[in-house]
C-alpha positions as CSV (number, residue, x, y, z in Angstrom):
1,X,-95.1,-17.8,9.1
2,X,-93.5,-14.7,10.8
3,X,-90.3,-13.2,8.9
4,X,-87.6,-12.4,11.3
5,X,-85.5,-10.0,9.5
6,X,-81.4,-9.9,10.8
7,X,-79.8,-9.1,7.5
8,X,-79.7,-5.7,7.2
9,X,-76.4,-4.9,6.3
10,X,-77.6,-6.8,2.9
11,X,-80.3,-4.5,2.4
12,X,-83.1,-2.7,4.6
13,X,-86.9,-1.8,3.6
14,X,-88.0,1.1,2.4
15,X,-89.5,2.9,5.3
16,X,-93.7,4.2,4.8
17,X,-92.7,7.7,4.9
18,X,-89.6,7.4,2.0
19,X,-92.1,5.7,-0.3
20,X,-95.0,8.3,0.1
21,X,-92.1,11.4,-0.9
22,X,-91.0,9.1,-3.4
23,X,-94.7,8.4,-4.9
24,X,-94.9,12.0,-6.7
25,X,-92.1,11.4,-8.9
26,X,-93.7,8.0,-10.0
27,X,-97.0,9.6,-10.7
28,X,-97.3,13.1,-10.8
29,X,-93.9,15.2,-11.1
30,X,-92.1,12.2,-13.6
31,X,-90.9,15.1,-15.9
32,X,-87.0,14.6,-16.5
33,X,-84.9,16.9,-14.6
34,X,-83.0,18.0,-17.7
35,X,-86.0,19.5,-19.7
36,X,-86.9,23.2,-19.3
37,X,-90.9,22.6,-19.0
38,X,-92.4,22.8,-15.2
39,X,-92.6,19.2,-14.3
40,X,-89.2,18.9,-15.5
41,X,-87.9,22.1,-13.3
42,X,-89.8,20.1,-10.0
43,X,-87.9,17.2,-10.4
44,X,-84.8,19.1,-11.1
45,X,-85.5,21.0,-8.0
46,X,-86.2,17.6,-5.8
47,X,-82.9,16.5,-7.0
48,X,-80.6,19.6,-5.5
49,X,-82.8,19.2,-2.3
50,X,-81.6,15.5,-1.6
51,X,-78.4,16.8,-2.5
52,X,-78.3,19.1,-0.3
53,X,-79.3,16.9,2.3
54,X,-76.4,14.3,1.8
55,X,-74.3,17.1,2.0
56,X,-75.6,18.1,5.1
57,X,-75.3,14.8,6.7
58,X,-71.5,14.9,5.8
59,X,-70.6,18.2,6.6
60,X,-69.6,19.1,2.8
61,X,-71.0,21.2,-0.1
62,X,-73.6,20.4,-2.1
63,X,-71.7,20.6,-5.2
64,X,-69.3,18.1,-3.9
65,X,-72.2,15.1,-4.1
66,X,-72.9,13.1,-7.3
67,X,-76.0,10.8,-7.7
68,X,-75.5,7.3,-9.0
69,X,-77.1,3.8,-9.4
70,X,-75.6,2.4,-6.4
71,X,-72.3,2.3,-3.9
72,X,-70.5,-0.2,-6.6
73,X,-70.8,2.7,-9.0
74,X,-70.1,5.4,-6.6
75,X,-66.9,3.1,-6.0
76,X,-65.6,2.5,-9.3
77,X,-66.4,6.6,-10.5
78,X,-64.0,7.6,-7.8
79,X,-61.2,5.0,-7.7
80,X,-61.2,4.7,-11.3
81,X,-62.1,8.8,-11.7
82,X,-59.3,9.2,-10.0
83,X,-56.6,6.7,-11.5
84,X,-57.3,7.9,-14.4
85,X,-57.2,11.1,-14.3
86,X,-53.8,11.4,-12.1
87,X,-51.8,8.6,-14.3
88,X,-49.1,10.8,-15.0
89,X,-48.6,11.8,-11.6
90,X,-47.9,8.1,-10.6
91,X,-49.7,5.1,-10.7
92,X,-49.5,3.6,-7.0
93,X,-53.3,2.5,-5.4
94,X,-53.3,1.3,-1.6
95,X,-56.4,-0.4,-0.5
96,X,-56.6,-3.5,1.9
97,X,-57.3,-7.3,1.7
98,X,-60.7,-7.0,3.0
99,X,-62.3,-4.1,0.8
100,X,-65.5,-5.0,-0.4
101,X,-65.6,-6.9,-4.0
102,X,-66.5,-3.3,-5.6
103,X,-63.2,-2.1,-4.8
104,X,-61.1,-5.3,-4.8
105,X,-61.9,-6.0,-8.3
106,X,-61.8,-2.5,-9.4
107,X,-58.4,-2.1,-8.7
108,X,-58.0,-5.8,-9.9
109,X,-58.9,-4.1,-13.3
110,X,-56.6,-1.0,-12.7
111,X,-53.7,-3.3,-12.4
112,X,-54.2,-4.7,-15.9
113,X,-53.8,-1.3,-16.9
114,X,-50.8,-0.7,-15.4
115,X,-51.7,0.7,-11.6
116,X,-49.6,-1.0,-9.2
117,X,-51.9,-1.9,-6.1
118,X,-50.6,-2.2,-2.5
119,X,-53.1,-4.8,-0.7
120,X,-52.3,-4.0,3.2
121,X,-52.8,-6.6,5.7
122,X,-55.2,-6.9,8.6
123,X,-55.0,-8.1,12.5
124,X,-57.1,-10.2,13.9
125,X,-60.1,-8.2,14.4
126,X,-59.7,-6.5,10.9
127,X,-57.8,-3.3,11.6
128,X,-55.1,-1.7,9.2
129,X,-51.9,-0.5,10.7
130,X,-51.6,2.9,10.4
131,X,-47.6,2.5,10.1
132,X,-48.0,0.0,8.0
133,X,-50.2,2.3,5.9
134,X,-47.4,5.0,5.9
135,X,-44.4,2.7,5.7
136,X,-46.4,1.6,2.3
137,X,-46.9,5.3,0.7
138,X,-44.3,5.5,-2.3
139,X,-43.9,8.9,-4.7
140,X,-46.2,7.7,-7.2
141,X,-49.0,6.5,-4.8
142,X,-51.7,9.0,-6.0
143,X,-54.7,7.0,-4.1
144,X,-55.5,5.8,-0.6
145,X,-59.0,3.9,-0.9
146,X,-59.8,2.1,3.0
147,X,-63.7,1.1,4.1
148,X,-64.9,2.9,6.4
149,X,-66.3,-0.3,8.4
150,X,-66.2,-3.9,7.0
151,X,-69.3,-5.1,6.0
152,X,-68.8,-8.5,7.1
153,X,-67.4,-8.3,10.5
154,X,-68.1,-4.8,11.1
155,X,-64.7,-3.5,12.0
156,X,-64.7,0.3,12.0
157,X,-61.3,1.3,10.8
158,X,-59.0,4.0,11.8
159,X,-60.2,6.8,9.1
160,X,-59.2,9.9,11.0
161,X,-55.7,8.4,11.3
162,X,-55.5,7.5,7.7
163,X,-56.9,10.9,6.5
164,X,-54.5,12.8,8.9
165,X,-52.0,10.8,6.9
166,X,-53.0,11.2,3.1
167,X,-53.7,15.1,4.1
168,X,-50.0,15.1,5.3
169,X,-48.5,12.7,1.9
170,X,-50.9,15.0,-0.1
171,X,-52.8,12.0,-1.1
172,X,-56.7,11.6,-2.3
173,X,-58.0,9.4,0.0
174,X,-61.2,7.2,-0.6
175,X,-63.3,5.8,1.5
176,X,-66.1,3.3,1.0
177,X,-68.5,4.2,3.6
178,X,-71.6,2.3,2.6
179,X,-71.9,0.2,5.7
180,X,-70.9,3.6,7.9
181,X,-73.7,6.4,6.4
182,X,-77.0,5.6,8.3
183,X,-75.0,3.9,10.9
184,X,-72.0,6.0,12.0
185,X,-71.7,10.2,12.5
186,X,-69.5,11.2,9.4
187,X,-67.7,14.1,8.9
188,X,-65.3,14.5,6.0
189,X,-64.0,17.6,6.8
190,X,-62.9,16.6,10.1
191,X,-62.0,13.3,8.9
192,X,-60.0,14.3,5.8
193,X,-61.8,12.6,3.9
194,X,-61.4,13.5,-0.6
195,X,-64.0,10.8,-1.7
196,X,-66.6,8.9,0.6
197,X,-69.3,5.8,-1.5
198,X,-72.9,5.7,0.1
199,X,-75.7,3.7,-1.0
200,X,-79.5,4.6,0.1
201,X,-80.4,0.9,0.4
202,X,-78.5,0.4,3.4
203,X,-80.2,2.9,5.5
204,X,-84.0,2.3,4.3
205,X,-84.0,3.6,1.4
206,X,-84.6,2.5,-1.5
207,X,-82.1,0.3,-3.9
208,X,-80.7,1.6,-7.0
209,X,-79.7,4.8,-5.8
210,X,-76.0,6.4,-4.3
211,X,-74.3,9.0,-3.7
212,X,-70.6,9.5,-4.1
213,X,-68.5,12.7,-2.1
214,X,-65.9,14.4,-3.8
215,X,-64.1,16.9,-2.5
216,X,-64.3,20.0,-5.1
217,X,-60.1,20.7,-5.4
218,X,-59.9,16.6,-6.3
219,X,-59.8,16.0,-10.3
220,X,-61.1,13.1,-11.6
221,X,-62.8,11.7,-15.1
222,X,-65.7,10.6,-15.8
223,X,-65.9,6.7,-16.5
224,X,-69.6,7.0,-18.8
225,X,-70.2,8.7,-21.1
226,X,-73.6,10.3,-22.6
227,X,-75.3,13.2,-21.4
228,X,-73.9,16.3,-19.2
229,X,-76.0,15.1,-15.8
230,X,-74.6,15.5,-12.8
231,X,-72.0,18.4,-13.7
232,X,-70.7,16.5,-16.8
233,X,-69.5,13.8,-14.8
234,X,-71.7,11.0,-14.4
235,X,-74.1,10.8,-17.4
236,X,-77.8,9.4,-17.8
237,X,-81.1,9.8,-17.2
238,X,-81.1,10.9,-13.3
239,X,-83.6,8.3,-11.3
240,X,-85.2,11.1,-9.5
241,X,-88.4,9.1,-7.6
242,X,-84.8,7.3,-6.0
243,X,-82.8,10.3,-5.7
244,X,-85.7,12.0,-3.6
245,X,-85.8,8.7,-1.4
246,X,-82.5,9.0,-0.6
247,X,-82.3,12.0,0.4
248,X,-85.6,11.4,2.5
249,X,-83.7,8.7,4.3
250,X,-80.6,9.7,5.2
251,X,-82.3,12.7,6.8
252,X,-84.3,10.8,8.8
253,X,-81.1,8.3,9.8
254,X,-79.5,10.8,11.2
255,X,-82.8,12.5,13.1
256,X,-82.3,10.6,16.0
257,X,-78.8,8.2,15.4
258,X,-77.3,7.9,18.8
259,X,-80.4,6.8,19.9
260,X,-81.2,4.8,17.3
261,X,-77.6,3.2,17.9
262,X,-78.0,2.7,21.2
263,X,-81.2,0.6,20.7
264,X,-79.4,-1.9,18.5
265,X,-76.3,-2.3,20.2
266,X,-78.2,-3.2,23.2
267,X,-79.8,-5.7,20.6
268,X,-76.0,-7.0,19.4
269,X,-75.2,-7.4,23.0
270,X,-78.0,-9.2,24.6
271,X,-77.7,-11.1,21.3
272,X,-73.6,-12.2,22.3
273,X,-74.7,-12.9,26.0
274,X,-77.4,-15.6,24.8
275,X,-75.1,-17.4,22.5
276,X,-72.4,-16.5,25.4
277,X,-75.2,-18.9,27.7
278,X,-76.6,-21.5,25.2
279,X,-73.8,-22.3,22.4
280,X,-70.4,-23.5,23.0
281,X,-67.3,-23.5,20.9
282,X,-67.5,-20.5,18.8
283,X,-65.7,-17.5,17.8
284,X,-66.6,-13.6,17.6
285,X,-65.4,-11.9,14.3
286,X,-64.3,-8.6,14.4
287,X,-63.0,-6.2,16.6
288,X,-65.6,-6.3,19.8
289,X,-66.1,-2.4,20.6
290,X,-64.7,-0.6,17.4
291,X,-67.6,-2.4,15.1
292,X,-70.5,-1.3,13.7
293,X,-73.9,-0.8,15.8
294,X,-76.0,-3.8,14.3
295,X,-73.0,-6.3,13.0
296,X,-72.9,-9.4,14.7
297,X,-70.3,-12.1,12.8
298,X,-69.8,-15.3,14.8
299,X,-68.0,-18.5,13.7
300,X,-69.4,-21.8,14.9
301,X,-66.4,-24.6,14.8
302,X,-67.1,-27.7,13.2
303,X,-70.5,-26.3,11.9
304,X,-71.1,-25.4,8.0
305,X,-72.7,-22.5,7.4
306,X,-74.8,-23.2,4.9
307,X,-76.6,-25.4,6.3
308,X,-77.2,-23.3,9.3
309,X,-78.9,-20.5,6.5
310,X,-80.7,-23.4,5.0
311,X,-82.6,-24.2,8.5
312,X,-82.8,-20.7,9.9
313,X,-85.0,-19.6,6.3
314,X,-87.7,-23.2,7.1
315,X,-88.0,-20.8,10.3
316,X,-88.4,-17.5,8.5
317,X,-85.1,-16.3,9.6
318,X,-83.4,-14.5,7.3
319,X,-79.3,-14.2,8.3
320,X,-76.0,-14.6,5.9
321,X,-72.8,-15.8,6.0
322,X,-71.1,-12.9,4.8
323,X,-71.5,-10.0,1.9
324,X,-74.8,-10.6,-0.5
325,X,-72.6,-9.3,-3.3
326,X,-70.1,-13.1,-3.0
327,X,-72.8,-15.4,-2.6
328,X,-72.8,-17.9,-4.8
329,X,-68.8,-18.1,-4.2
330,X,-67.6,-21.7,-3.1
331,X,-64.6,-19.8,-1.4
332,X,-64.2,-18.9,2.1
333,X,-64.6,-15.4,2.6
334,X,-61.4,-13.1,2.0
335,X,-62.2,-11.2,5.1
336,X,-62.2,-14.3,7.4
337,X,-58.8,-15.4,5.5
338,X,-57.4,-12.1,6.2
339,X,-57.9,-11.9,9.7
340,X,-56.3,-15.5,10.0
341,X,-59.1,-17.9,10.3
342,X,-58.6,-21.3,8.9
343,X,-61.5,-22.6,6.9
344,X,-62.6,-25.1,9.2
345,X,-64.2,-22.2,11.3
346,X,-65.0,-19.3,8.4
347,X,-67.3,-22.0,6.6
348,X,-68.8,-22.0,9.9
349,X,-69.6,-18.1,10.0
350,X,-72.9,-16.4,10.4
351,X,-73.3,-12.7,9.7
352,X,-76.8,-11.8,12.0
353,X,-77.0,-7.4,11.3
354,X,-79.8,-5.7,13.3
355,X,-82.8,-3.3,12.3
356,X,-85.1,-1.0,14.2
357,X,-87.6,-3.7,13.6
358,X,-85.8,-6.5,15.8
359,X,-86.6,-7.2,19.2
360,X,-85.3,-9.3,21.6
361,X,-88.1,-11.8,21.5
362,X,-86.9,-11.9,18.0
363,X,-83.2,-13.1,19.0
364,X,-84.7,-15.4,22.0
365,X,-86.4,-17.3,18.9
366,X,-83.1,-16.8,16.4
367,X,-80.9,-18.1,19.4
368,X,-82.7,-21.1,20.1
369,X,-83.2,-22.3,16.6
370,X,-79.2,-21.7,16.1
371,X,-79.0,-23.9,19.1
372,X,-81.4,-26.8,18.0
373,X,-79.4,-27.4,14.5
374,X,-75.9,-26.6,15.7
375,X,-76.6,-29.5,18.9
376,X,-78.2,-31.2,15.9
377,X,-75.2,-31.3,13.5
378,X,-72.4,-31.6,16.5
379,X,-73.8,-35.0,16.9
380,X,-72.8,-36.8,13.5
């Protein structure tokens, strides 16, 4: 049975070309980047050139990227780097209601330790209000933390206007960009953006492996302690065969991105106008033109969504109904709640996110299947 991939947004493959730079470092150059002996030099070596590359890609300095394990961590080091370090200049956070889980609950924990968190609302297509934003900045608000583009509806938020405004409060201001890098042109400088989460997985690369941006005047503390990798700042062994693999893959993202966009949004599109043709009663999540390239979240009414995943994966189709890190969770999605849909149609969402590898023969097949069980289960 053929595997028709639209989940991308939950993870990508690692593309042919990633694994074979990776490969060395498995086999050949495995010495630990923090031993003085050749081997150890060569991975040391690989590691500044990937870091050079993320840098690149964001328009910042080299010594302004640290490696991690993934965007969760690259999260939690800067939100919590940050906190901690700047307590005594206040102890005010403002995220939004529908950050991903990574920075939801890390503030959840920041409040236990006293951080007060503003939790700013969303329209209906998932966009902060940028007065809002301001109207909410108080003289102990040391943090501004906003996603760069949801990962379930694929809203691209406002992050020039929200930087413009933390430069002007003199604010450090976060960003979790791990849906945007791979997808979106980024550039922190022009952006004013302090502090920007990326993980490689996201953009063919492989998992296990982030990156987090911080901007070289911003102070923060380390949150694990050990050894002095990664400028004292983010200890243990470094994972260098996933370090070079990142820094493979983000260069080759952003090789050719317009075009690459292009390709799938033409894919997102033709993919509306056939449900548009063949499927009645549904609903569009997120904001229709400022969303990312590949995100595609509709909400069927009257339809659960489970069972739509459950038939779509006898077909070898693999979709979601929302982030991979909240599955499991009997609760309707935050982000639909926060844009104001009533559960009756988020349990009825599907989350279809597009790859190079689709093809519209691909959403011809995904389209009618979705039409066969949702014709199917409107009749009961």
């Amino acid at each position: 049975m053929k595997i028709r991939y639209f989940d991308h947004a939950a993870t990508t493959a690692v593309k042919e070309e990633v694994l074979r730079e990776m490969l060395p470092y498995f086999l050949y150059n495995y010495g630990n980047a923090s031993s003085i002996y050749s081997i150890g030099r060569k991975s040391k070596k690989a590691i500044e050139e990937s870091r050079e590359s993320v840098a690149k890609v964001l328009n910042a300095e080299a010594k302004e990227i640290y490696f991690t394990s993934c965007g969760t961590e690259s999260d939690n080091l800067a939100i919590k780097g940050v906190a901690i370090k700047n307590k005594d200049k206040g102890k005010h956070i403002i995220t939004s209601k529908i950050e991903h889980p990574a920075v939801l609950h890390t503030c959840q924990v920041l409040e236990k330790d006293g951080f007060e968190v503003t939790y700013l609302n969303v329209d209906k297509d998932g966009l902060i209000d940028l007065n809002e934003l301001e109207n909410n900045i108080r003289d102990d608000t040391i943090l501004i933390s906003i996603m760069f583009a949801n990962n379930e509806i694929g809203t691209i938020e406002p992050i020039k206007g929200i930087g413009e405004i933390a430069k002007r409060k003199n604010i450090i201001f976060h960003t979790d960009a791990v849906q945007a890098v791979g997808n979106i042109n980024i550039d922190v400088k022009d952006m004013n953006i302090d502090m920007l989460s990326l993980s490689a997985h996201k953009f063919y690369g492989p998992k296990g492996v982030g990156a987090v941006y911080i901007k070289k005047d911003v102070e923060f503390e380390k949150i694990q302690d050990g050894g002095h990798q990664e400028k004292d700042k983010r200890a243990g062994t470094e994972n260098v065969s996933g370090i070079v693999g990142l820094g493979k893959s983000i260069k080759i993202a952003y090789k050719n991105i317009n075009e690459y966009n292009n390709k799938i949004m033409e894919l997102r599109e033709y993919y509306f106008n056939q449900i548009e043709e063949k499927i009645s009663d549904f609903k569009i999540n997120g904001h229709r033109d400022k969303r990312l390239p590949g995100n595609a979240n509709i909400s069927f009414n009257n339809i659960a969504g489970d069972e739509l995943l459950i038939y779509l994966d006898t077909l070898g189709i693999c979709a979601s109904s929302g982030s991979a890190c909240t599955s499991g969770s009997l609760n309707p999605s935050h982000v639909l709640t926060a844009i104001g849909l009533p559960y009756e149609t988020s349990r009825g969402s599907l989350r279809i996110t597009f790859g190079e590898d689709n093809t519209k023969e691909d959403i011809d097949f995904l389209v009618d299947a979705l039409k066969t069980k949702i014709d199917e289960l409107r009749e009961k």
